[in-house]
BALOBA-1460 file (C-alpha; in Angstrom, 3 decimals):
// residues 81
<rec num="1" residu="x" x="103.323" y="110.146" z="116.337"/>
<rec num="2" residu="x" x="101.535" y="110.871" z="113.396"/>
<rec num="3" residu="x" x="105.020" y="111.238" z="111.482"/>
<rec num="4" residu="x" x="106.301" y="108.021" z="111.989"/>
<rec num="5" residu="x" x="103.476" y="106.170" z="109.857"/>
<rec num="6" residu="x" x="104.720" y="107.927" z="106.469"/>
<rec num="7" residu="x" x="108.353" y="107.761" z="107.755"/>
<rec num="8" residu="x" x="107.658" y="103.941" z="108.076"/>
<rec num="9" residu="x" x="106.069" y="103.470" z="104.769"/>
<rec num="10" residu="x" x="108.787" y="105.408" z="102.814"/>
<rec num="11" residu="x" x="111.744" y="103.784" z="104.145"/>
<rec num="12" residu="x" x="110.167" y="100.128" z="103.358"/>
<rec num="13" residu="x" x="109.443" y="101.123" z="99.884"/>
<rec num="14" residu="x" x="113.112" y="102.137" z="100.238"/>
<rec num="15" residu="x" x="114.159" y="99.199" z="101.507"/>
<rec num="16" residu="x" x="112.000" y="96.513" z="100.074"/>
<rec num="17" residu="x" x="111.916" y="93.848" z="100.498"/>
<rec num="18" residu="x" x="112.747" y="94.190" z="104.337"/>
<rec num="19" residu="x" x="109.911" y="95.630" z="106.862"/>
<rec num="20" residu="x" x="110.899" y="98.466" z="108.716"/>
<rec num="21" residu="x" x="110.018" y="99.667" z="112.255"/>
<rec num="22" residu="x" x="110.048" y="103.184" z="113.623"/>
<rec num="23" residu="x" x="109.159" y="104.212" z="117.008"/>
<rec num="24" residu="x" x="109.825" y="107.567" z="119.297"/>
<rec num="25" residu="x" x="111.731" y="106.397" z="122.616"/>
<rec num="26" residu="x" x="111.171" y="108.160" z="126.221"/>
<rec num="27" residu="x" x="113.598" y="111.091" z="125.183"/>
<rec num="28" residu="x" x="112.523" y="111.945" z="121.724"/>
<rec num="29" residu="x" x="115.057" y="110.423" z="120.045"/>
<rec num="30" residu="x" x="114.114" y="107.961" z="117.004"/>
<rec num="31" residu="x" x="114.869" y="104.317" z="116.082"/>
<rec num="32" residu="x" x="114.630" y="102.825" z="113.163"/>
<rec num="33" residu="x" x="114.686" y="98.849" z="112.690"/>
<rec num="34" residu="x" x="114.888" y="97.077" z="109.270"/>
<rec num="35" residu="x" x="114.246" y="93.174" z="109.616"/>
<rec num="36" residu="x" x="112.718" y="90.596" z="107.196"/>
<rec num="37" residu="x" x="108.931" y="90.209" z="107.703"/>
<rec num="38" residu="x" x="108.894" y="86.601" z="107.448"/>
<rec num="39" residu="x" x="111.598" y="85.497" z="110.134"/>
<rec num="40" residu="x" x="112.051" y="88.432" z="111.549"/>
<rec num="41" residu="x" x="115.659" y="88.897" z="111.359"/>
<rec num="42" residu="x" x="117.026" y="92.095" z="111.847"/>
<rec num="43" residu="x" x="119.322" y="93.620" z="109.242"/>
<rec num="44" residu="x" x="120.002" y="97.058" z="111.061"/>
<rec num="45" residu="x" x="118.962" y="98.878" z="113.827"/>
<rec num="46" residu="x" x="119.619" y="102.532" z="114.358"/>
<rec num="47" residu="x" x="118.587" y="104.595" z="117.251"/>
<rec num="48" residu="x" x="119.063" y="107.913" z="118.647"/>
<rec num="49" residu="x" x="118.206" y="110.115" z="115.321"/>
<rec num="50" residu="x" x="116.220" y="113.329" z="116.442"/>
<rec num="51" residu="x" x="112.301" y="113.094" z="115.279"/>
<rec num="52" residu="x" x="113.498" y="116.739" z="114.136"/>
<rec num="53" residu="x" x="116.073" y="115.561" z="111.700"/>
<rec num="54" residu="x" x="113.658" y="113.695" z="109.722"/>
<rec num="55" residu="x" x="110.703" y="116.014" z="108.859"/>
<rec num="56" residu="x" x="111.803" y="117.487" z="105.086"/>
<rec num="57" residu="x" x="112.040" y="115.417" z="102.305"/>
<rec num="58" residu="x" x="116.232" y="116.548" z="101.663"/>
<rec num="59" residu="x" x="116.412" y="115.007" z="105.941"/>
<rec num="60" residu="x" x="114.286" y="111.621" z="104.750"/>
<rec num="61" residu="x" x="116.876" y="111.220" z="101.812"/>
<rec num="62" residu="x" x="120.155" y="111.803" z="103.571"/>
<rec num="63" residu="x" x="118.221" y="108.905" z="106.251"/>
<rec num="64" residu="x" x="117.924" y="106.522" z="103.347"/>
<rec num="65" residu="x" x="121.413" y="107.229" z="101.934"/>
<rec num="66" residu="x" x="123.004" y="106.368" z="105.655"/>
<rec num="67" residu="x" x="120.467" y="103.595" z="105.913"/>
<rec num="68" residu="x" x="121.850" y="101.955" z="102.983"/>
<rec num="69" residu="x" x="125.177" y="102.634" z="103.525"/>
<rec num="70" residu="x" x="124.873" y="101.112" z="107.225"/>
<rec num="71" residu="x" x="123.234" y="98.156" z="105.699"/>
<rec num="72" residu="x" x="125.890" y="97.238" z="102.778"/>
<rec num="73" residu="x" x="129.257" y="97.801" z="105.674"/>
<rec num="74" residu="x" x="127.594" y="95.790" z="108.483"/>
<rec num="75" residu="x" x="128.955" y="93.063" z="109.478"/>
<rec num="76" residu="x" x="126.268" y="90.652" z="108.845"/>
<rec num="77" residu="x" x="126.266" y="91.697" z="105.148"/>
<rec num="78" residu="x" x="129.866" y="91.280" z="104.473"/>
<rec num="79" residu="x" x="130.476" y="87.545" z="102.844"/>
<rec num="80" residu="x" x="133.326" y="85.619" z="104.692"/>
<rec num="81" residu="x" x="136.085" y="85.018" z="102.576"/>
């Protein structure tokens, strides 16, 4: 558990100014949640990473590449035309 506090904190100075939420699920898998911390509108949710997968600082990287990359091609991001 202790894992997920740094995690946390280095993905929202990744990903400022949105809040982010990490928390271990019943099978050990990860989820990660970045929503605005005022109305607490969620931007992207991803869930199912192993805890494993995110313990180097190379495996936090990649995370914040395909965080970012999730967040610009989502729907909710892309302006109508």
């Amino acid at each position: 558990m202790t894992h997920l506090a740094p995690l946390r904190a280095r993905l929202e100075e990744s990903f400022t100014p949105l809040a982010c939420e990490c928390s271990l699920n019943g099978d050990g898998t990860l989820t990660v949640r970045l929503y605005h911390r005022e109305s607490g509108e969620v931007d992207l949710v991803v869930s199912g990473m192993s805890l494993d997968s995110v313990r180097s600082e190379d495996s936090i990287a990649k995370l914040i590449d395909e965080l970012r990359y999730e967040l610009h091609n989502t729907p909710l991001h892309r302006s109508e035309p």
